[in-house]
C-alpha positions in Angstrom: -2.7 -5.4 18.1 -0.6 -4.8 15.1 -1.2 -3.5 11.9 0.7 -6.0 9.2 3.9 -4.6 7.9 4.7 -5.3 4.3 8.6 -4.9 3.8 9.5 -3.6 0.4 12.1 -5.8 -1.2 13.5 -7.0 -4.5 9.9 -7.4 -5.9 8.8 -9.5 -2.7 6.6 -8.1 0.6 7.3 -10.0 4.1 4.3 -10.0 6.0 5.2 -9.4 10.0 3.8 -10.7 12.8 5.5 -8.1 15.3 7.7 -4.9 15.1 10.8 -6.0 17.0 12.7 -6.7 13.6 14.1 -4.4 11.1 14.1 -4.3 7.5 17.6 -5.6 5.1 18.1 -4.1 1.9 20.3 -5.7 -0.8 23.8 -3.7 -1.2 23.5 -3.8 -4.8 23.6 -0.8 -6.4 21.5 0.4 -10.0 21.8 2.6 -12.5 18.5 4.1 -12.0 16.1 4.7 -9.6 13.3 2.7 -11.4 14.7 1.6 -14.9 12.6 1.2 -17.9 11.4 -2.0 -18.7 11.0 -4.0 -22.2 8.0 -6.0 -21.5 4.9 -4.6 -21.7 1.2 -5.6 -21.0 -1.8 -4.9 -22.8 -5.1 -3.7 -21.2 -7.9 -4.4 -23.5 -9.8 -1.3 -24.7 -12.8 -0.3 -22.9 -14.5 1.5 -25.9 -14.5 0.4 -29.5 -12.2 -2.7 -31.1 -10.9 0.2 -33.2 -9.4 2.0 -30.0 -5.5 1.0 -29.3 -5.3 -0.7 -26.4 -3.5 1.4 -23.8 -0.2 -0.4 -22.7 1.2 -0.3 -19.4 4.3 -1.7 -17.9 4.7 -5.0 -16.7 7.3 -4.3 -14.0 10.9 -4.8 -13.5 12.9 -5.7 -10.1 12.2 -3.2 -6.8 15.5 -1.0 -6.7 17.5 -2.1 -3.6 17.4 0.7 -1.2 14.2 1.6 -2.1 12.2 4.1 1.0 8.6 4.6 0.4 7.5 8.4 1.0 3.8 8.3 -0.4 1.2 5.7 -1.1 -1.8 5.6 -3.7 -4.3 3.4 -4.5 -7.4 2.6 -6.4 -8.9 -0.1 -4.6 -8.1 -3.1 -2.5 -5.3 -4.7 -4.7 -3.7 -2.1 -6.9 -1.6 0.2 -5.0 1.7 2.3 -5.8 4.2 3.9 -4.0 6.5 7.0 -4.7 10.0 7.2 -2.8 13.5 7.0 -3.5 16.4 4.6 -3.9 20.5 4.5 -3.8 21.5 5.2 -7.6 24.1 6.2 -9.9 22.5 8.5 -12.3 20.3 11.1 -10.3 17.4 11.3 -10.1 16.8 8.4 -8.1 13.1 8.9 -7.5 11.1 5.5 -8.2 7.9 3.7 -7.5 6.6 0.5 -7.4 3.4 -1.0 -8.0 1.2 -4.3 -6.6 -1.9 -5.6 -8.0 -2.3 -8.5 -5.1 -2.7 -6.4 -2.3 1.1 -6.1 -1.4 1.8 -10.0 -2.0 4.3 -8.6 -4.8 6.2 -5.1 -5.8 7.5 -4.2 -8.7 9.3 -1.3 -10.1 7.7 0.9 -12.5 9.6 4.2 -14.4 9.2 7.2 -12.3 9.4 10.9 -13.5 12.4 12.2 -14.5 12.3 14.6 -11.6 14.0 14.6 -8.3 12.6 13.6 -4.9 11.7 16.3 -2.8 11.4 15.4 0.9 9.5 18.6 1.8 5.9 17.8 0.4 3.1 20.6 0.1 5.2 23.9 0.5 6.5 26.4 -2.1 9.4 24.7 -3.0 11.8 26.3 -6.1 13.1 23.5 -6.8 11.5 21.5 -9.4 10.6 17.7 -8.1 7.7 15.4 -6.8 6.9 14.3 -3.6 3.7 13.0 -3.6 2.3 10.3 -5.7 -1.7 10.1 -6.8 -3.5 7.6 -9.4 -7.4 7.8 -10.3 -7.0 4.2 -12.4 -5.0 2.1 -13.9 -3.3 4.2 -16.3 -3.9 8.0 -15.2 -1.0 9.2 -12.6 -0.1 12.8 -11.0 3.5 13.0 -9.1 3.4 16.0 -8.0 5.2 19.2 -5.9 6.8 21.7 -7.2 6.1 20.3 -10.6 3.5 17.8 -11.8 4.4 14.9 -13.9 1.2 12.9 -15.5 1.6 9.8 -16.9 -1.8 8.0 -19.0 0.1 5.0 -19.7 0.0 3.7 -16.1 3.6 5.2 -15.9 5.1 3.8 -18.9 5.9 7.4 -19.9 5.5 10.9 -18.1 5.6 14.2 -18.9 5.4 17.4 -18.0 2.2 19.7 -17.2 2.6 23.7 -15.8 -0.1 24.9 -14.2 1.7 28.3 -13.2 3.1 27.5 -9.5 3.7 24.7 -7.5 0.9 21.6 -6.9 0.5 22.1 -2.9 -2.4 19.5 -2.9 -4.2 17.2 -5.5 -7.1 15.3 -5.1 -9.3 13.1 -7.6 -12.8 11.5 -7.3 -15.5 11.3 -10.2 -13.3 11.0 -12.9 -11.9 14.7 -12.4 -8.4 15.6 -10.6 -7.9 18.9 -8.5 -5.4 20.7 -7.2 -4.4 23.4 -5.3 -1.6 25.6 -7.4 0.1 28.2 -5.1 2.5 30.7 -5.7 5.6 32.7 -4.3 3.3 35.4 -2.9 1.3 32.3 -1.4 -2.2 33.0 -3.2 -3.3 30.0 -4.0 -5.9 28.8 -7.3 -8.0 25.5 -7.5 -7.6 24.0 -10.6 -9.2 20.9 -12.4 -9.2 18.5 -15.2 -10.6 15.4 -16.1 -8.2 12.5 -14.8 -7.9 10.9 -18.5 -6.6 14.2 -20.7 -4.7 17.2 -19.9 -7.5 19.7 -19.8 -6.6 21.9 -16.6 -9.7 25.0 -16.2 -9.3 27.5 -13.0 -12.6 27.4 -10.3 -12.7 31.0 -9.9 -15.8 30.6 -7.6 -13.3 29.4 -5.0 -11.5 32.5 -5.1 -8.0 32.2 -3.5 -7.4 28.7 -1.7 -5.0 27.4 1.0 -5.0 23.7 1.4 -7.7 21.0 3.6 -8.2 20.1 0.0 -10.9 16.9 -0.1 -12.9 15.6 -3.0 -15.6 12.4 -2.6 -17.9 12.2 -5.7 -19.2 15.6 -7.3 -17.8 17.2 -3.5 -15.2 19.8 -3.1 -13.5 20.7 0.6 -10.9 23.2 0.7 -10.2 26.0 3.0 -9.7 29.9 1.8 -6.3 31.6 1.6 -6.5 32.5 5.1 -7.5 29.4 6.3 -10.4 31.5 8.2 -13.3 29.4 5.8 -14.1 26.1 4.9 -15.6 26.3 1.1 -17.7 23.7 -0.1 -19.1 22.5 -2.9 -21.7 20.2 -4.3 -21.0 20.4 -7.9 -17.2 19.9 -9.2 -16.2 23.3 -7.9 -18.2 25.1 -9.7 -20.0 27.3 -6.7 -19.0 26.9 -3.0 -20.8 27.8 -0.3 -18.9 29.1 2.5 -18.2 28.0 6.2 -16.6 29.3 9.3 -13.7 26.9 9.7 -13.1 25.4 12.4 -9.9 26.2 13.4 -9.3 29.7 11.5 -5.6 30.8 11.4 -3.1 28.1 11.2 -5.4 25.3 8.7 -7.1 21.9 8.6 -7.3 19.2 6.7 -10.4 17.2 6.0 -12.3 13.7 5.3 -15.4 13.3 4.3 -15.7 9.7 3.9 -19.7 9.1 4.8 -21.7 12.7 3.5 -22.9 14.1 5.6 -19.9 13.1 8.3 -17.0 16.0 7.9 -13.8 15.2 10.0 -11.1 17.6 10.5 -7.6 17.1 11.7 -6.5 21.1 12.8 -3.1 22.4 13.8 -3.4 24.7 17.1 0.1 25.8 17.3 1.7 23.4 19.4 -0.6 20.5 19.0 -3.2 19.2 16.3 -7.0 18.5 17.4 -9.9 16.6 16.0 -13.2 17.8 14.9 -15.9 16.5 13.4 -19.0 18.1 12.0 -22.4 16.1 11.4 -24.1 18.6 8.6 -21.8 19.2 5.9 -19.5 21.3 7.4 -21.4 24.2 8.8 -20.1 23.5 12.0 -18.0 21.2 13.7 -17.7 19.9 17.3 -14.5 18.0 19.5 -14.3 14.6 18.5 -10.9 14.4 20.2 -11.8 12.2 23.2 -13.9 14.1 25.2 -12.4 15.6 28.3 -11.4 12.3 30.2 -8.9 11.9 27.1 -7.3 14.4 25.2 -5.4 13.8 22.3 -1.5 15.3 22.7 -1.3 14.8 19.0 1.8 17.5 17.0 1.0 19.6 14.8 1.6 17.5 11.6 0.0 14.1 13.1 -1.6 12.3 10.1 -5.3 11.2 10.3 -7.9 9.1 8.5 -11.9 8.3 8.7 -12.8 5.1 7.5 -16.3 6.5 7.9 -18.7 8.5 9.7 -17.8 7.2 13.5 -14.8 5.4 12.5 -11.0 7.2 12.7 -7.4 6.8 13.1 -4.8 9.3 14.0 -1.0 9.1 14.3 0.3 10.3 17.6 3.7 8.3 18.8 1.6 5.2 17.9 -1.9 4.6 16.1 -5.3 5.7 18.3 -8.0 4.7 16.7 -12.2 5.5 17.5 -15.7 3.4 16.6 -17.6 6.2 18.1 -17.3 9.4 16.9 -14.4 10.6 18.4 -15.6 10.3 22.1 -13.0 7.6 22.9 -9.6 6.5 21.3 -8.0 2.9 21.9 -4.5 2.4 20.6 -4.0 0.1 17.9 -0.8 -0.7 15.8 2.8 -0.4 16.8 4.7 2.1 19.2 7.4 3.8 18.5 6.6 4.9 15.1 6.0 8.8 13.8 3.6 8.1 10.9 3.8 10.1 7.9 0.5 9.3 5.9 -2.8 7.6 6.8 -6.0 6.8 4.4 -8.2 4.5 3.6 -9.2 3.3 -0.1 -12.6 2.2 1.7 -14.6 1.4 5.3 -12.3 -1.4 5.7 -8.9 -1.0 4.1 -6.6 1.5 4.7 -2.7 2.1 4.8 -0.2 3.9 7.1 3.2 4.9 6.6 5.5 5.0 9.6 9.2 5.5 10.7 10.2 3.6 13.1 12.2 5.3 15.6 15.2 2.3 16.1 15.5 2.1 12.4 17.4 4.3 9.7 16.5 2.6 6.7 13.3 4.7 6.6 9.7 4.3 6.3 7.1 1.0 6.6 4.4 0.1 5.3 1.4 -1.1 7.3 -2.0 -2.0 6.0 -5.7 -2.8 7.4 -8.4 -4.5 6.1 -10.6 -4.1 9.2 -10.8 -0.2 9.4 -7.6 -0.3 11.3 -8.2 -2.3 14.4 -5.8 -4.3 13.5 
């Protein structure tokens, strides 16, 4: 089976059957990457009538060209996507937004920042790759620099948090991230999602990445990637695990407490684990010895919950049982870049296929990616 593929396209998403057939750009160029628009929308205020309501953009037309490097979204509907597009006047990063579940795109102002294809490494030069929002108005672009918008990007600006963003994660109303530095200590930072109000967790002590937040839960691995930390309460104490791939680093889903996946590069390879309590200890959940995963290093993973999983290799695999058996599911011939899911049912994968230059598809699930 295949996962639908929504093509990207002057404001409009092509839902496709198969993956024999390529996607068309316009060959009109633009000015910008995502150029301001006039018209506005109001969002009524949630508090009192004396509050101003908090505008965000209506949309303009999907820059031609336009190639989708991350995805965010905050629930079944809403989604937005960070990438780049052809333009005149660099920087050409954009994003677009739908709020009907990919029916329709549109093209929202981006940063002011250029695209940086290398996500989550100490990079000097100032950009974003990575794209998160916690609701309707509160963004994070992030990389080497972090650009917050709380206008639902009408505007962004600038917030230093004294090194680059190598990971950002938000739950409960609070965002997180992972600031490193050129001597590659990392610090875990926080701040609630709807103000600039950044405070360092000193009880994690130096930090690496794995970074993974679900509730009042914090996941994220020590410097030297040799413990998993975890906490119960925003960050604010952590106990700590062995973890379970020391040396070269995990990353981790904990989509149904106390279920904790991990995705963990070997070297050569990546491997799956999964742990049943917490985190104190994790066992295989990479097929069991009949089928073993030849995943790279970088595959991208997802839980949709506790027994549920899917995991990039050369196609989609995907398991209903813990990790004991993988089926494969979605299209061949793809490298995917990013997998997650916004629930137990709906997720998203981002793939480049390997017959086509014009970059990256988007495919999306709404039965826990079996199909």
């Amino acid at each position: 089976m295949t996962w639908l593929r929504l093509a990207v396209a002057l404001g409009l998403v092509l839902l496709v059957a198969g993956c024999g057939s390529s996607k068309s750009h316009s060959s009109r160029s633009t000015s910008t990457a995502a150029p301001p628009v006039s018209t506005t929308t109001a969002i009524p205020p949630a508090s009192t009538p004396t509050t101003p309501a908090i505008v965000v953009p209506s949309g303009g037309p999907v820059p031609p060209g336009f190639v989708p490097r991350s995805f965010t979204a905050i629930g079944e509907y809403t989604w937005w996507l960070l990438g780049s597009a052809p333009c005149s006047s660099p920087p050409c990063t954009s994003i677009v937004r739908t709020t009907d579940g990919g029916v329709d795109f549109v093209g929202i102002p981006a940063p002011r920042a250029p695209y940086v294809p290398a996500p989550r490494v100490i990079n000097p030069t100032p950009g974003v790759s990575q794209l998160r929002f916690a609701d309707a108005f509160d963004g994070f672009a992030y990389d080497s620099s972090l650009y917050v918008t709380h206008n639902g990007g009408a505007s962004w600006h600038l917030v230093s948090l004294g090194g680059s963003v190598t990971d950002l994660a938000i739950a409960g109303g609070e965002v997180y991230a992972v600031v490193g530095s050129a001597s590659g200590q990392g610090r875990l930072m926080r701040s609630p999602v709807s103000r600039d109000d950044w405070v360092a967790l000193p009880a994690a002590g130096g930090v690496s990445n794995g970074l993974w937040v679900h509730g009042t839960d914090v996941f994220v691995e020590s410097r030297d990637h040799a413990h998993l930390l975890v906490s119960h309460d925003r960050g604010d104490s952590f106990a700590t695990y062995r973890a379970p791939a020391p040396a070269l680093g995990c990353v981790y889903d904990e989509m149904q407490p106390p279920v904790v996946w991990a995705r963990c590069a070997t070297g050569t390879e990546s491997e799956v684990l999964r742990s049943t309590n917490d985190g104190r200890s994790f066992q295989p959940a990479n097929g069991g010895p009949t089928q073993q995963m030849m995943l790279p290093n970088t595959a991208a993973f997802a839980a949709a919950s506790g027994t549920v999983a899917v995991v990039a290799g050369q196609r989609l695999y995907r398991t209903n049982n813990a990790g004991a058996s993988y089926d494969p599911v979605g299209p061949t011939g793809y490298l995917c870049q990013y997998l997650g899911f916004t629930d137990s049912t709906h997720g998203a994968a981002l793939a480049v296929p390997s017959t086509v230059s014009s970059g990256e598809e988007l495919y999306y699930t709404t039965n826990a990616g079996l199909s």
